[in-house]
N, C-alpha and C positions, 0 to 999 in steps of 0.2 A: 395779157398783162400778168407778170407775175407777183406778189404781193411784196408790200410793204417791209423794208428792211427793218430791223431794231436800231433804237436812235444810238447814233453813232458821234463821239464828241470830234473833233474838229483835231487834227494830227499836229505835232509840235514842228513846223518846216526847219525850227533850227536844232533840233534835236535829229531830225533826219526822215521823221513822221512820214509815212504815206496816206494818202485819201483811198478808200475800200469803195467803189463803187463800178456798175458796168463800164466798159470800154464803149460800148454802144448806145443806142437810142434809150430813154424811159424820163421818167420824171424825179424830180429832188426838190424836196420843203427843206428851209434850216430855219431852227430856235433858238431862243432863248433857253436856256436849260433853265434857268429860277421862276421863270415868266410864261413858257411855254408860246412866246410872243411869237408867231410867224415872220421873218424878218425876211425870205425869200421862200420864192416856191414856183417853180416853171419847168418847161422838157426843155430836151436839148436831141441832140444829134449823138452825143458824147456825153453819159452823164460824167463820168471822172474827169475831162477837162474842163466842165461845167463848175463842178464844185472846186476845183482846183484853183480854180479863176476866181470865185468868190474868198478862196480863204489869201488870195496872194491879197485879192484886193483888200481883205481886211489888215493886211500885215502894213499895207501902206498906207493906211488911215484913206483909202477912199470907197470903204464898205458903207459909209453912213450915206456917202452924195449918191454912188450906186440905188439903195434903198431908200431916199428922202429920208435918211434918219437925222434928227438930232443930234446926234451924238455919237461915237465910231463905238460898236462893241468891240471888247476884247476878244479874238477868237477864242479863248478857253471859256469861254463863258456859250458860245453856239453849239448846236450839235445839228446831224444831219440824217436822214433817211434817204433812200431811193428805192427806186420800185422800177425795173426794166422793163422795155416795152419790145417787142418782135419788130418791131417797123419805127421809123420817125411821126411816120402818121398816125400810130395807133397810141405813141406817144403824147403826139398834141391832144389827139382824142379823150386820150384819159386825163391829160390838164386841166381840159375844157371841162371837164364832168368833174372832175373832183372837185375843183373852184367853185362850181354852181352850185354840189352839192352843200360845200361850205357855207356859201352864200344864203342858201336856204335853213341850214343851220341857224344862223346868228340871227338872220327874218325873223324863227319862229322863238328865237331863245329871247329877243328884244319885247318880242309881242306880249308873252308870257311876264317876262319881268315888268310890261309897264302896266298890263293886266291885274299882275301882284301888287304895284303900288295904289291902283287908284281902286282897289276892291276891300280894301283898308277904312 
């Protein structure tokens, strides 16, 4: 795996905008730019027609039903990273680890915060 792109805002399709990612296998998270909200985040086979897909679908207001969101963001308000992967498989692989890692993130960030309230 190669590392983490810099976050990358979200291209203007009717301006002519392109999406900057591999042609090939890796992973892609998109945010909130004010929020830092993780709004998507998976591998793919293609990360560029991966994200290309999610920014069409936010053009047609079906970004929110895709994501059980509430409410459709604007795409200038997302922004996007990727990080390529040598195979599909080592693609999934590193989904699977990054999400856990995540996951174990907010565990110990929960624990800590409720630790802080009742040590009060």
């Amino acid at each position: 795996m190669q590392a983490w792109t810099n976050w990358k805002h979200f291209p203007d399709a009717q301006r002519g905008g392109l999406v900057e990612a591999p042609i090939g296998p890796g992973v892609y998270e998109v945010r909130h730019v004010d929020t830092g909200e993780v709004v998507a985040f998976g591998h793919a086979a293609n990360v560029a027609n991966a994200i290309s897909d999610l920014k069409v679908a936010a053009n047609t207001g079906v970004f929110a039903r895709l994501f059980h969101r509430s409410a459709s963001l604007p795409v200038n308000e997302l922004e996007y990273r990727t990080c390529a992967a040598g195979s599909r498989s080592e693609a999934k692989t590193a989904a699977s680890r990054l999400s856990g890692l995540r996951q174990q993130y907010w565990h110990k960030r929960m624990q800590l915060d409720w630790a802080a309230r009742h040590s009060r």
